[in-house]
C-alpha positions in Angstrom: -195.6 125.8 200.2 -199.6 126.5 199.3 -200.8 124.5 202.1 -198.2 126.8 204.4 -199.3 130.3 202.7 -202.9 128.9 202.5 -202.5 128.6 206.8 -200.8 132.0 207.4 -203.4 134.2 204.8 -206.2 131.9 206.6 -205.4 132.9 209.7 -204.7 136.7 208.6 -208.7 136.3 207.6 -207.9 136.9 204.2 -209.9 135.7 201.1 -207.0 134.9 198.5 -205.9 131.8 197.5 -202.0 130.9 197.4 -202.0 130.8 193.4 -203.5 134.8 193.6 -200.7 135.4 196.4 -198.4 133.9 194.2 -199.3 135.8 191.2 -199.0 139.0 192.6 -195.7 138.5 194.1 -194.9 137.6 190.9 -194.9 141.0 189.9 -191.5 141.8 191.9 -188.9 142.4 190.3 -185.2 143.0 191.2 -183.0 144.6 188.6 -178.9 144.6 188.6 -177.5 146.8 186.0 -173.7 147.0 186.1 -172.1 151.1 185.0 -168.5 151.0 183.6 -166.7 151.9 186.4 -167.7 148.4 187.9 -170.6 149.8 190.2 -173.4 147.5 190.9 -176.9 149.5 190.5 -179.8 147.4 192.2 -183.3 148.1 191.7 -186.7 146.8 193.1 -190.4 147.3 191.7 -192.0 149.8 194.2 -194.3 147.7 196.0 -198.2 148.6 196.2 -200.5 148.8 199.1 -201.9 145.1 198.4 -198.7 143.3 198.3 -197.3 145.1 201.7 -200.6 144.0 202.9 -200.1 140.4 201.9 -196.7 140.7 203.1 -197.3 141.2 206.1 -200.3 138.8 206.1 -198.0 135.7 205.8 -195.7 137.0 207.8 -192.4 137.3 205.3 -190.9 140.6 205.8 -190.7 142.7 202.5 -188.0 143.0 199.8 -185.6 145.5 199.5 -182.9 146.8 196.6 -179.6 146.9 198.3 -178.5 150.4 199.5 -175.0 150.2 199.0 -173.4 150.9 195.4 -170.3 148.6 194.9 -167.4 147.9 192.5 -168.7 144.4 191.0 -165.9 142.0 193.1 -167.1 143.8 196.4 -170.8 142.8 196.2 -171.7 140.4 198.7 -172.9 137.9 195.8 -169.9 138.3 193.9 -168.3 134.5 193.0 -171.7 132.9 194.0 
C-alpha cells in the first residue's frame, strides 16, 4: 500500500510521504448514531482543503456520510 500511495502522490508532484498521507486521513471519521424510532443517523468529519487535495492526488475519490435516513433493518449494512 506505501509503495502504491508513494507512486500516485509522486507522480501528483507532491512532497508527502505515505505515513503523513496516512496520518491525515486518519483524521476521518464516520459516525452512526441510532434515534429510538430505529433511524440510522450517519455522519462524516467535514473534510479540509488538504485532504480533498490529497484525495484527489492519489486518485481515490472522497468519502461521503450516507444521505438516506433509514429504520436500522433497511440499511444497506444491516446483517453484515
Amino acid at each position: 500500500m506505501h509503495r502504491v500511495l508513494r507512486m500516485r502522490l509522486k507522480a501528483s508532484q507532491r512532497e508527502e510521504s505515505p505515513a503523513t498521507l496516512l496520518a491525515r486521513l486518519r483524521r476521518i471519521h464516520h459516525q452512526t448514531a441510532q434515534t429510538p424510532n430505529g433511524h440510522v443517523l450517519r455522519g462524516l468529519t467535514e473534510l479540509g482543503a488538504p485532504q480533498k487535495d490529497l484525495f484527489a492526488a492519489v486518485a481515490l475519490p472522497m468519502p461521503t456520510p450516507a444521505e438516506m435516513c433509514a429504520p436500522a433493518g433497511d440499511s444497506p449494512t444491516a446483517g453484515v
